[in-house]
N, C-alpha and C positions, 0 to 999 in steps of 0.2 A: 504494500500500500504506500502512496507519494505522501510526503510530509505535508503537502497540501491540502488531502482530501480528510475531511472527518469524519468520524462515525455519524452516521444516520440512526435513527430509532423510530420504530411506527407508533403513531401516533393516539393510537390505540390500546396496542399491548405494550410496545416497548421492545418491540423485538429488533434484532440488530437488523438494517434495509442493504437489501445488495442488489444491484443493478442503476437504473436512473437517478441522475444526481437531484432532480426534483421528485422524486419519490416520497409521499409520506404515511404511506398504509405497505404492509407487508403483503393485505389480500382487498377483495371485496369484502368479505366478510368485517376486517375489521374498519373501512372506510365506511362503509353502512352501519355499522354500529357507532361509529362515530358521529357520525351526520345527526343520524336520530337521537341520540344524547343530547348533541346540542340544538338539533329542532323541541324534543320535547320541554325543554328550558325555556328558550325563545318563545314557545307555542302555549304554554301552560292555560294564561290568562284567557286567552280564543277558547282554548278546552272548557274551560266553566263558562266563560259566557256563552258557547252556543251548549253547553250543557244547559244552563236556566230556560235559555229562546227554545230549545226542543220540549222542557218539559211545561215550559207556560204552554206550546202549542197544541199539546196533548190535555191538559186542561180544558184549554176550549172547546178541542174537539168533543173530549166529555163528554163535556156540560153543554153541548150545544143540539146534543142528538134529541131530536123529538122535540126541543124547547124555542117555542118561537116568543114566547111573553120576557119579560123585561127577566133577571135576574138580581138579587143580594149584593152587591159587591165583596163583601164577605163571606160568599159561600167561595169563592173566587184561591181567597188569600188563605182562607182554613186548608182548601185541595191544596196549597202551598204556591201557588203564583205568587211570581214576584214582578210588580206592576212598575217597576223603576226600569223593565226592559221590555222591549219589542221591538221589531224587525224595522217597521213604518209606518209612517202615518200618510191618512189620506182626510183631505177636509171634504165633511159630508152637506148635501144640497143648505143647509140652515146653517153651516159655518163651523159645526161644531169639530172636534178632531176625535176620528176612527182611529184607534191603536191596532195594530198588525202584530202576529207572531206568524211569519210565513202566511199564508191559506189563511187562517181563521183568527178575525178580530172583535174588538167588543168597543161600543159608546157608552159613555158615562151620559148617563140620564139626568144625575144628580151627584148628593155624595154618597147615597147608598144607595145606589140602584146602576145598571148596567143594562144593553141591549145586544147580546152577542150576534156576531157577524159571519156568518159560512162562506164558501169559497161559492161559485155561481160555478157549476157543474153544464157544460157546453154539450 
């Protein structure tokens, strides 16, 4: 070995690197396990927030089967909705603003009362 060249180590395991001098993973194996380490750090925050958006959507979807009359807003927050998230809003004919979790939304009627909102099936 040239007194120039230094040892390489993957980045990964640590294992000694032989061949390209830009080399920093021994295999795929441990380049893929790397990435993903540090996408799931990076990514963590996305993970729970579209964790909460998937399960308020499944709430609505719930509570929305068979029910066309106003709803509690409280019955809402008990099934564990968290109303500080959703997808989007759309402003409805009277101005008021429709909250979105993906497909299925709900209007505030009041401060306890709701009117959930279904997807229009084509």
């Amino acid at each position: 070995m040239n007194y120039l060249e230094a040892k390489r180590f993957c980045k990964a395991c640590g294992q000694l690197l032989h061949g390209r001098r830009d080399q920093k993973f021994c295999s795929d194996h441990c380049r893929n396990a790397f990435n993903n380490q540090n996408y799931a750090v990076q990514f963590a925050a996305h993970k729970k927030i579209n964790g909460i958006l998937r399960n308020n959507q499944q709430i609505l979807c719930r509570l929305a089967k068979g029910k066309r009359k106003p709803i509690a807003l409280i019955e809402l927050v008990t099934n564990g909705f968290q109303l500080a998230y959703h997808t989007h809003t759309q402003q409805a004919k009277n101005g008021q603003t429709i909250y979105f979790c993906y497909d299925y939304g709900y209007l505030r009627l009041d401060e306890h009362m709701i009117q959930l909102i279904t997807p229009i099936v084509n």
